[in-house]
C-alpha atoms as one frame of an Amber mdcrd trajectory, in Angstrom:
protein
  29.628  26.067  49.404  30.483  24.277  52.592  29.486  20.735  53.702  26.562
  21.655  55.960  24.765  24.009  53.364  25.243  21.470  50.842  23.461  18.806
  53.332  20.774  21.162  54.082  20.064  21.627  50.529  19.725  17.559  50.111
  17.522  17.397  53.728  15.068  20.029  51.862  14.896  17.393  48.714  14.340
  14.668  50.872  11.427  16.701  52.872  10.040  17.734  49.544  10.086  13.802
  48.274   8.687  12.388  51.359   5.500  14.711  51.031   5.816  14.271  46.918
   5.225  10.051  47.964   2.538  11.083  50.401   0.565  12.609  47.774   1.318
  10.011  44.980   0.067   6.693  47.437  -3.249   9.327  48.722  -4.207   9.136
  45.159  -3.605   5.853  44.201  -5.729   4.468  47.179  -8.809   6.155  45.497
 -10.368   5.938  41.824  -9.523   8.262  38.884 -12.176   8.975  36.479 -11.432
  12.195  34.743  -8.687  12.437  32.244  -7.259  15.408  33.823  -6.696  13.415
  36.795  -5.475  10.419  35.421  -3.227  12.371  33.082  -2.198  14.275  36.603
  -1.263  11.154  38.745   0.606   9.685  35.651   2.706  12.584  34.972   3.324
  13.183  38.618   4.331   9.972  39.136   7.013   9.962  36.735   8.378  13.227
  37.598   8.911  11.752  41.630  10.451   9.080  40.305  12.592  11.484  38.741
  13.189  12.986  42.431  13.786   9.837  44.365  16.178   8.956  41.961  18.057
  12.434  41.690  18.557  11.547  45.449  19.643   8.241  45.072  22.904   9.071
  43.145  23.835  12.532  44.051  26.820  12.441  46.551  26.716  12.675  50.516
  28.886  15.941  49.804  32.059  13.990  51.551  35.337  13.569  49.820  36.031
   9.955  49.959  38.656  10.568  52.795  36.041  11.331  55.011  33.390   9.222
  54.011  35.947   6.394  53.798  35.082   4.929  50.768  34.418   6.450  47.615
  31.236   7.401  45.770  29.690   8.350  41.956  30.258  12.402  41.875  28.172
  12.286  37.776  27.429  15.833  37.402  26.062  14.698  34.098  23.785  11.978
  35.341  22.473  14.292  37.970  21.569  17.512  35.106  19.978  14.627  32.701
  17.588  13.925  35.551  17.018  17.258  36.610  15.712  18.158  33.455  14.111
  15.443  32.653  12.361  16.141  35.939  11.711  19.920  35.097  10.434  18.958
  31.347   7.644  16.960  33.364   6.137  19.647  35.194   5.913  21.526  31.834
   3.412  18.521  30.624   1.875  18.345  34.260   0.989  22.121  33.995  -0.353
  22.115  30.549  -2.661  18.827  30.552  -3.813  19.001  34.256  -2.868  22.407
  36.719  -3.363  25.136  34.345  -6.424  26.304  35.329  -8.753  26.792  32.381
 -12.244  25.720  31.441 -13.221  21.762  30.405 -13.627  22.469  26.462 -10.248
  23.698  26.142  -8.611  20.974  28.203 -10.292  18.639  26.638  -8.941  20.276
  23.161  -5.246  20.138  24.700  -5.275  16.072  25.862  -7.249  15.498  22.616
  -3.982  17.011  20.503  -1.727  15.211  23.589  -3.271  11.810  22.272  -3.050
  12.257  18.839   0.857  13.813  18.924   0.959  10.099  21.136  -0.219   7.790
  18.448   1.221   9.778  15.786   4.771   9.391  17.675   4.424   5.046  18.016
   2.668   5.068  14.204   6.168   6.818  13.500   8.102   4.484  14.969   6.203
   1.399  13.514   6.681   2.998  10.368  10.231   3.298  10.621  11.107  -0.665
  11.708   8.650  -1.052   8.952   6.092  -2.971  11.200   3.760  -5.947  10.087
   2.148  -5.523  13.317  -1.834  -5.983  12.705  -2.081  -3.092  15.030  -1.120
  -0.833  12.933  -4.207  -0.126  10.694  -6.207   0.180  14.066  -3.642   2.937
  14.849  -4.170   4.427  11.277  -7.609   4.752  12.132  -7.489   5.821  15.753
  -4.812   9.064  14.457  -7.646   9.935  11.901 -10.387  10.141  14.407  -8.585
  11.947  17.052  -7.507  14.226  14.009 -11.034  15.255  12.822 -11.880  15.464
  16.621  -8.827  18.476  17.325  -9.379  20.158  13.709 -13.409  20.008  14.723
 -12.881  21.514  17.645 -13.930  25.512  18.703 -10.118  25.696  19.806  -8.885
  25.000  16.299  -9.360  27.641  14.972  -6.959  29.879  17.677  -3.865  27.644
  16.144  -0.972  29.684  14.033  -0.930  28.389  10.263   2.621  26.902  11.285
   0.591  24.419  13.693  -2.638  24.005  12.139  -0.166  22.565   8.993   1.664
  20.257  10.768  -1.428  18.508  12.217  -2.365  18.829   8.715   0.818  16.838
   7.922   0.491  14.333  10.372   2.993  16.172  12.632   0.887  16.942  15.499
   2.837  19.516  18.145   2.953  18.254  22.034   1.848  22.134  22.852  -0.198
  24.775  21.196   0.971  27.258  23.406   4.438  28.539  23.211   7.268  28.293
  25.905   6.393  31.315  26.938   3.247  31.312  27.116   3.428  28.110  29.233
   5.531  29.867  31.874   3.659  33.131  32.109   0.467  31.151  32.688   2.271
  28.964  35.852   3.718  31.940  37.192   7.425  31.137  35.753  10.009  33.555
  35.236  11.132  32.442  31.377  14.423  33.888  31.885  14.776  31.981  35.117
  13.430  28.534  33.379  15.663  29.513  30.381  18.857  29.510  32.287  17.990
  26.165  34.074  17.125  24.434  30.928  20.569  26.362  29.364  22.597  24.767
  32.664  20.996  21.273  32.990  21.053  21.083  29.037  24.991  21.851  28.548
  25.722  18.642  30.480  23.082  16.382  29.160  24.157  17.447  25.379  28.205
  17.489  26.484  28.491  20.710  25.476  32.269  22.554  24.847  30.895  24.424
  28.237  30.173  21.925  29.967  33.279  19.569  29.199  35.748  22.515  30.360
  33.881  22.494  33.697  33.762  19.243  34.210  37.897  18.593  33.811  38.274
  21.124  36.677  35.577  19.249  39.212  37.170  18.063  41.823  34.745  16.048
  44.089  34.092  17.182  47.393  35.464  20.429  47.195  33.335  23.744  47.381
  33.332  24.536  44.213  32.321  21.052  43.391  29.757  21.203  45.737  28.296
  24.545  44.628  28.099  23.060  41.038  26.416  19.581  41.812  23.507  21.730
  43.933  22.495  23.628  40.899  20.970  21.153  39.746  19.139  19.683  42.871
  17.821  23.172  43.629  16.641  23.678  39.959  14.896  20.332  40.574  13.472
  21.219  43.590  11.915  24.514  42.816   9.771  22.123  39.972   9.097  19.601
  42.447   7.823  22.242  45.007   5.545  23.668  42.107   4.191  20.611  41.180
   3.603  19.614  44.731   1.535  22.445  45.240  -0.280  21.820  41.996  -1.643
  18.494  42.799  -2.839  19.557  45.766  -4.791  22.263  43.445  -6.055  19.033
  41.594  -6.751  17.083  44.641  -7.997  19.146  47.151 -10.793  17.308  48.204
  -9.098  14.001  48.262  -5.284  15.074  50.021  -4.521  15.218  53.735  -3.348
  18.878  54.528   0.203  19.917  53.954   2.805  20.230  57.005   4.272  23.600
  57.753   7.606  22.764  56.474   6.352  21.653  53.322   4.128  24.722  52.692
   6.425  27.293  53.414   9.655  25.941  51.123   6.885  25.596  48.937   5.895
  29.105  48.998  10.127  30.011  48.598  10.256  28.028  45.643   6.881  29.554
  44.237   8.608  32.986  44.660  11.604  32.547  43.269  10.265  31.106  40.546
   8.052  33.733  39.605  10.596  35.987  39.750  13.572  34.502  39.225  16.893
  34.656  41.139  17.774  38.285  39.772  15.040  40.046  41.545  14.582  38.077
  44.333  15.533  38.842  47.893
């Protein structure tokens, strides 16, 4: 990968997180009173931040002779990010996009919440907290309990999940992985791979160590391997741009050409994934 392509590849992120920020300060401007909304703009919110600061630290593309002075080139840094950016669409898709009717989202953010207070009861438990709080927690994980095992949705849930909530070990997700991605329109093999690639260099895997003694920054190769993960971030980004605007019609300004159609790209190749696309 040349210079150039690599720059266009970082102009299409920045297009994507200027419209991302447009959306984000629309919405704040205005009240939220639905939790699929509020659960929406928070969500979103983190996963731009993600975005603007995957752009922040990946490299102008450069080598330092030509930049004349040297930059960060952390592969590493830049697939943590990514992921973590990719991970939030999965929980912006479940509690808020997927379209589906009000019981059964309000079945899915009732398990989100108690998984939630479960999770910080956990961690009181283990620094073995004197906090007064804590009974109020107690109490708040047994209501929201009796309100998801109460619930017509309950019933639907495998024995493995319905006896971890059970056990106080509430899952994020009823549906599977795969389930999640065939309802947003995601290829799982293509989401597999990106998860497989991004994951290899958060986890220092034996994989991703051999690559990473050959990088060389600023040559093509280099620069092939630090846009993999910008362009798996940017195909979530696109997806989760078009999903607010799902959420917010009625409250968004209309979405520029340019923003639309990488959209649509994104949305494709996505679905598909890269092996059958054109």
């Amino acid at each position: 990968m040349d210079n150039q392509k690599y720059k266009s590849i970082c102009d299409e992120l920045d297009l994507l997180i200027d419209w991302g920020v447009r959306i984000s300060d629309a919405i704040t401007k205005q009240d939220i009173l639905l939790d699929r909304d509020r659960f929406g703009d928070q969500i979103f919110t983190k996963l731009l931040c993600h975005a603007i600061t995957l752009r922040r630290i990946i490299p102008t593309g450069l080598i330092p002779e030509q930049k004349g002075q040297s930059e960060l080139w952390d592969l590493s840094s830049v697939c943590a990010i990514a992921r973590a950016l990719v991970e939030s669409f999965d929980a912006l898709f479940y509690v808020a996009i997927d379209d589906i009717d009000d019981r059964e989202r309000d079945f899915r953010i009732a398990l989100w919440r108690l998984h939630s207070e479960e999770r910080r009861l956990r961690k009181l438990e283990l620094i073995q907290s004197k906090l007064p709080e804590v009974t109020a927690i107690r109490n708040n994980i047994k209501e929201l309990r009796n309100k998801v095992t109460e619930h017509q949705y309950y019933s639907e849930l495998d024995k493995g999940k319905t006896k971890k909530i059970e056990n106080g070990e509430a899952p994020v997700f009823y549906l599977s992985h795969s389930e999640r991605n065939e309802r947003a329109s995601i290829n799982h093999d293509y989401y597999n791979s990106c998860i497989m690639f991004l994951s290899a260099y958060v986890h220092t895997f034996p994989f991703s160590v051999n690559q990473l003694m050959v990088f060389k920054a600023g040559d093509e190769d280099s620069l092939h391997l630090m846009s993999m993960p910008i362009q798996y971030a940017m195909g979530f980004l696109a997806k989760s741009i078009e999903g607010m605007h799902k959420i917010f019609s009625d409250r968004l300004p209309n979405m520029p050409i340019d923003v639309t159609e990488k959209c649509a790209i994104w949305r494709e190749i996505l679905k598909v994934g890269l092996a059958n696309s054109d």
